[in-house]
KEDREN-506919 format. One record per residue (C-alpha): x, y, z. Coordinates in steps of 0.001 Angstrom, whole numbers, padded with zeros to 6 digits, always signed. Example, Ala and Ser with C-alpha at 12.3 -4.5 7.8 and 13.67 -1.06 7.14 Angstrom:
2
+012300-004500+007800;+013670-001060+007140;
REM end
This chain:
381
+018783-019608-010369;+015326-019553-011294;+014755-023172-010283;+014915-023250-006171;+014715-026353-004714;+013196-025505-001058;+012452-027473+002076;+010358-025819+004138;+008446-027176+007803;+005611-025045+009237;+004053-027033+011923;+000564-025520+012734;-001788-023019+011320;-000150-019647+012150;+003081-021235+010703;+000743-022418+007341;-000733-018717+006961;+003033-017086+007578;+004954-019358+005705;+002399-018622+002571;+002861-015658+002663;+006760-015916+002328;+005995-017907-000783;+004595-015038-002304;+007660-013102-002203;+009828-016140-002856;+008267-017126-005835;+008108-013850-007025;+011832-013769-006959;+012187-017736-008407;+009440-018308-010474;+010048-021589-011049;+010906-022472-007502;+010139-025980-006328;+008904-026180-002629;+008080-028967-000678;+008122-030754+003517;+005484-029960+005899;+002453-027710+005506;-001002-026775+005316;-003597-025471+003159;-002294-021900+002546;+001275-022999+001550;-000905-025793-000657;-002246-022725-002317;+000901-021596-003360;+001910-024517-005344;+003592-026286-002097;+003720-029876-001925;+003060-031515+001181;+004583-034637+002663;+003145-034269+005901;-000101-031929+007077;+001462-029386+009606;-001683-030703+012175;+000448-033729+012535;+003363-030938+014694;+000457-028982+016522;+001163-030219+020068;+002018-028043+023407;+003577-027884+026698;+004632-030774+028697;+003864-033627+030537;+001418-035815+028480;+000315-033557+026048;+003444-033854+024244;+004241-037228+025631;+001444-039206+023922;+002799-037822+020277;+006484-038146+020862;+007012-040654+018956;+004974-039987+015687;+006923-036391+016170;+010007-037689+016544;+009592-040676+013618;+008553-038038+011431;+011433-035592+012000;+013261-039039+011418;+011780-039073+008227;+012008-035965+006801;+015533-035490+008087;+016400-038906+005900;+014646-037526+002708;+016574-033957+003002;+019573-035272+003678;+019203-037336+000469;+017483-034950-001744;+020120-031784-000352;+017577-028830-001102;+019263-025497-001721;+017700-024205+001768;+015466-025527+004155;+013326-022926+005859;+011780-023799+009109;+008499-021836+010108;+008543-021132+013884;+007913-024781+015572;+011397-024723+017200;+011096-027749+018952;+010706-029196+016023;+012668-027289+013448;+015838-026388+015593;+017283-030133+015241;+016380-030844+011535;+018035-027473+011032;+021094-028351+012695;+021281-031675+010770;+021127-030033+007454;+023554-027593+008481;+026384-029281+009781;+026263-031135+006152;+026485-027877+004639;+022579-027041+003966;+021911-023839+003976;+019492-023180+006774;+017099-020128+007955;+014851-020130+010158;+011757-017807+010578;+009853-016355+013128;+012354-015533+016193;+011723-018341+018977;+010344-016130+022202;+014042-016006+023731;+013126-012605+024866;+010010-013953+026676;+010871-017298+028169;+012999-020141+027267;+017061-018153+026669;+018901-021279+027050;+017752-021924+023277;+019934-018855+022250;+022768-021582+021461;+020293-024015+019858;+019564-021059+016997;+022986-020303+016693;+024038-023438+016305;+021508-024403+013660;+020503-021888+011755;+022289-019467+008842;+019940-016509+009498;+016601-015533+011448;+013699-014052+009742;+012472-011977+012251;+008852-009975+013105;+009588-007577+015521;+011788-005103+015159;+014221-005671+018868;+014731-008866+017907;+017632-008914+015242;+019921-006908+017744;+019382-009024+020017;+020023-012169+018324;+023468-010514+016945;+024546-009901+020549;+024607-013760+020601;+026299-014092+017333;+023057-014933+015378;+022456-013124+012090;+019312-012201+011323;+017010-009594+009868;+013616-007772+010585;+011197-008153+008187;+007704-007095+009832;+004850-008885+010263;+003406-010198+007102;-000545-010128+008883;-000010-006442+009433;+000166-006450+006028;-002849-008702+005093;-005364-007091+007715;-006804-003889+006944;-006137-000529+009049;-009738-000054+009610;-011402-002842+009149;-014990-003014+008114;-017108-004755+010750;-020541-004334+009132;-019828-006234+006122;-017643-009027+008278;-021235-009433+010309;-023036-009626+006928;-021123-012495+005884;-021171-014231+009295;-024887-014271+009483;-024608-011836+012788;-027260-008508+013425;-026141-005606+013074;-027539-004062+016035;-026512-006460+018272;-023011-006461+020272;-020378-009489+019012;-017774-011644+021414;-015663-013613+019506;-014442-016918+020385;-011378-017482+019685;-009934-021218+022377;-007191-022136+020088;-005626-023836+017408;-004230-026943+018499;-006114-030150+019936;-004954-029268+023666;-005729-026065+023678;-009469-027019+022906;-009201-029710+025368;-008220-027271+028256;-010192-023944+027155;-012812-024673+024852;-015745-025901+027546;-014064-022996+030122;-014423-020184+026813;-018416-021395+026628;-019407-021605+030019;-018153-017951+030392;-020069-016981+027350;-023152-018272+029116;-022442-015899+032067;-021910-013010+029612;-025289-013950+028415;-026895-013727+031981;-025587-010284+031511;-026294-009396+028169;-029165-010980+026020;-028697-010050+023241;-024867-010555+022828;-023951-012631+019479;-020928-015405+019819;-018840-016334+016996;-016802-019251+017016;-014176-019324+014348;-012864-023331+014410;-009727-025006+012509;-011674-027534+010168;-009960-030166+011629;-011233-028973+015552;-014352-028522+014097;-015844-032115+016093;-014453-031054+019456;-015477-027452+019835;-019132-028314+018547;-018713-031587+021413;-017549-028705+023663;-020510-026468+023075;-023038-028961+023263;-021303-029240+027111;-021557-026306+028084;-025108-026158+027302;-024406-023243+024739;-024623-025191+021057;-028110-022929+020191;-026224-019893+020831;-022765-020099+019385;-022357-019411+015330;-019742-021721+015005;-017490-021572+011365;-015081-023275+010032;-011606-020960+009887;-012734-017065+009078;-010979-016020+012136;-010433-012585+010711;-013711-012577+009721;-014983-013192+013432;-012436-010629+014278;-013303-007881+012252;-016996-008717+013281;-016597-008428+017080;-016608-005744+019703;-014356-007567+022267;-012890-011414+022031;-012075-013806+024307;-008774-015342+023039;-006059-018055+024129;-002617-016432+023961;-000748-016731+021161;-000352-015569+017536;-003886-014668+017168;-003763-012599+020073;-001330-009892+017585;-004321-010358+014937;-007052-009212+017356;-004874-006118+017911;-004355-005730+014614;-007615-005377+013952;-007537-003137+016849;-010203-004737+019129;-010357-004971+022988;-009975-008453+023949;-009248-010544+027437;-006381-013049+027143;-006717-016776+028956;-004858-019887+028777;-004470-023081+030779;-002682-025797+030390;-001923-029176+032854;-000194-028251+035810;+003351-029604+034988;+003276-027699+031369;+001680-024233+034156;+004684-024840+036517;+007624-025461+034045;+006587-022560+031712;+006715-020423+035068;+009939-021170+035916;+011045-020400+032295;+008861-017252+031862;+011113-013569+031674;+008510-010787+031087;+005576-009884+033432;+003256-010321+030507;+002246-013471+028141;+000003-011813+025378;+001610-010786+022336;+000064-006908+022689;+001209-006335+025664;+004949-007858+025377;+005209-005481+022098;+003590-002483+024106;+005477-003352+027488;+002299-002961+029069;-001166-004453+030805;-002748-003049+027999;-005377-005527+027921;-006039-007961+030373;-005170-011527+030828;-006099-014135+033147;-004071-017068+033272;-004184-021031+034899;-006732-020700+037592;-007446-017245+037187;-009396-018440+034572;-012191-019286+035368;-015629-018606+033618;-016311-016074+035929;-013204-014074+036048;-013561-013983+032275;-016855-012947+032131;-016454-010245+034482;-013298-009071+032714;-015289-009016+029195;-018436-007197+030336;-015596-005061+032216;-014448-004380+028506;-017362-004072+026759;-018457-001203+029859;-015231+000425+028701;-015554+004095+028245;-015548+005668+024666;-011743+007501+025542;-010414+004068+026441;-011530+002485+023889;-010337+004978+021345;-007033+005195+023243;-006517+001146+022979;-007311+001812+019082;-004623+004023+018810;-001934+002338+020318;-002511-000712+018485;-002886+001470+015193;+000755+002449+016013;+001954-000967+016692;+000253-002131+013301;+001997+000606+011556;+005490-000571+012797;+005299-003779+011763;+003803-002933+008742;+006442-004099+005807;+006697-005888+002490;+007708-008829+004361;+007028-011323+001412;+009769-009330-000496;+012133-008093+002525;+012548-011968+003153;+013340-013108-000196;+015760-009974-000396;+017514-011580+002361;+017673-015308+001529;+019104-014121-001712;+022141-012898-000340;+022177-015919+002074;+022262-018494-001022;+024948-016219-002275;+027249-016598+000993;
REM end
């Protein structure tokens, strides 16, 4: 079967950069495979043709961040779930987004759909109760980290690890001189990335709070360099949010080239969330913040299972960088944390480099081809 006929949903732009990578493999196996649903511009690369732009899923927490778009969200899953049904693709793959994917899943399932799903939903960090959503909906898991597939199959979910296709992508030692030649930035300067977010609310809720600290770190330190790295799309309200904050002359704002920014940097300031695993991966000291409205801060606490919400430290079990969350974070907490970090002596900062060398290693795998190994023998079940 050389011709695949694939449905596949990635809802923002971690989901767009994992989910074309997956193609890589996938095509690779099905040359002429056909793929088609909800994504962005890396899947677009790849020969995917999209319905819907995965910005129309990037939403978050609770309350009325999520109630203002619940019903374009839900009329679209409405949608799509009409056209698969009809069409019948040979397997829909849903990319993370399991608030979104979990149900369309289950849909094409119970009509007899193959269904996998990829990227593990946190159960292991917040949110268990879903552990009977996944098995109820999917086929298989594609999972990143390498606890989760025994996990899952203590619940009766099958699934298998495939690694992390960025540790893959990003270089073990990554070259910061020529990432600051490219972004403009000295040489001989230090660099503090950026990095508020990629969804709407999360600039809404950090991206004023991320400036006004880098204006305190510039008290501090004249001659620090700030790098922005901005989803196109975000572009209007983080340069609206710098202009705010009174920082616009002093922030090198760009449009995507996170990994560019941070390769560049010496420490970033970073929302939790994917991107938080890519700073480590490019093993660089960093202080994690979020904040959210209050009902999203309160249910998430209730639901939360792990002392920690960063990505490096869950995988490390460990405060092995710092994060400041709600109203811990304010500007100066932040600040004070980075300059904190950027005192750091040369033996901590060598032995942070090494663990997250380690944890890069480990989930270093041919994920692109690991995965399409495994959906093979699911389309052959």
């Amino acid at each position: 079967m050389n011709a695949l006929n694939l449905a596949m949903v990635a809802g923002e732009t971690s989901g767009d950069l994992l989910a074309g990578l997956m193609l890589d493999g996938l095509r690779a196996r099905w040359p002429e495979l056909r793929a088609s649903g909800i994504g962005g511009p890396q899947m677009a690369a790849r020969g995917f043709t999209a319905w819907w732009p995965h910005e129309k899923l990037s939403v978050h927490g609770y309350g009325w961040e999520v109630l203002r778009r619940y019903r374009e969200i839900v009329g679209i899953r409405r949608q799509l779930k009409t056209r698969l049904l009809l069409q019948r693709p040979d397997l829909l793959i849903g990319v993370d987004a399991p608030d979104f994917n979990l149900d369309l899943e289950a849909a094409l399932k119970a009509t007899g759909v193959k269904t996998v799903h990829f990227v593990c939903p946190s159960v292991w960090a917040w949110r268990a109760e879903r552990l009977n959503a996944i098995r109820r909906s999917v086929d298989h898991v594609l999972c990143l980290f390498p606890f989760e597939p025994a996990l899952l199959a203590s619940h009766g979910i099958a699934a298998t690890y495939v690694g992390h296709p960025l540790a893959q992508v990003i270089p073990l030692e990554p070259d910061r001189a020529s990432a600051r030649v490219k972004l403009g930035l000295r040489q001989d300067a230090p660099v503090l990335a950026l990095l508020p977010g990629s969804r709407q609310s999360e600039i809404a809720h950090l991206a004023v709070r991320f400036f006004q600290t880098a204006a305190l770190v510039r008290q501090a330190q004249a001659t620090m360099q700030f790098v922005v790295p901005a989803v196109p799309a975000l572009m209007p309200a983080i340069e609206q949010a710098a202009r705010a904050s009174g920082m616009a002359e002093h922030l090198t704002i760009v449009a995507g080239q996170s990994h560019t920014a941070l390769a560049a940097c010496d420490l970033t300031l970073i929302a939790s969330g994917t991107a938080t695993l890519e700073a480590a991966l490019f093993k660089r000291p960093m202080v994690i913040a979020y904040h959210m409205s209050a009902l999203s801060w309160q249910i998430m606490r209730r639901k939360k299972l792990q002392p920690w919400v960063g990505l490096p430290n869950i995988l490390c079990q460990d405060f092995v960088v710092p994060e400041l969350l709600q109203q811990a974070a304010t500007p100066r907490a932040l600040a004070d944390a980075i300059l904190t970090g950027l005192a750091a002596k040369p033996a901590q900062v060598a032995g942070l480099h090494q663990r997250f060398t380690e944890l890069h290693l480990q989930l270093r795998q041919d994920t692109p081809t690991i995965a399409a190994h495994a959906i093979e023998k699911i389309l052959q079940t």
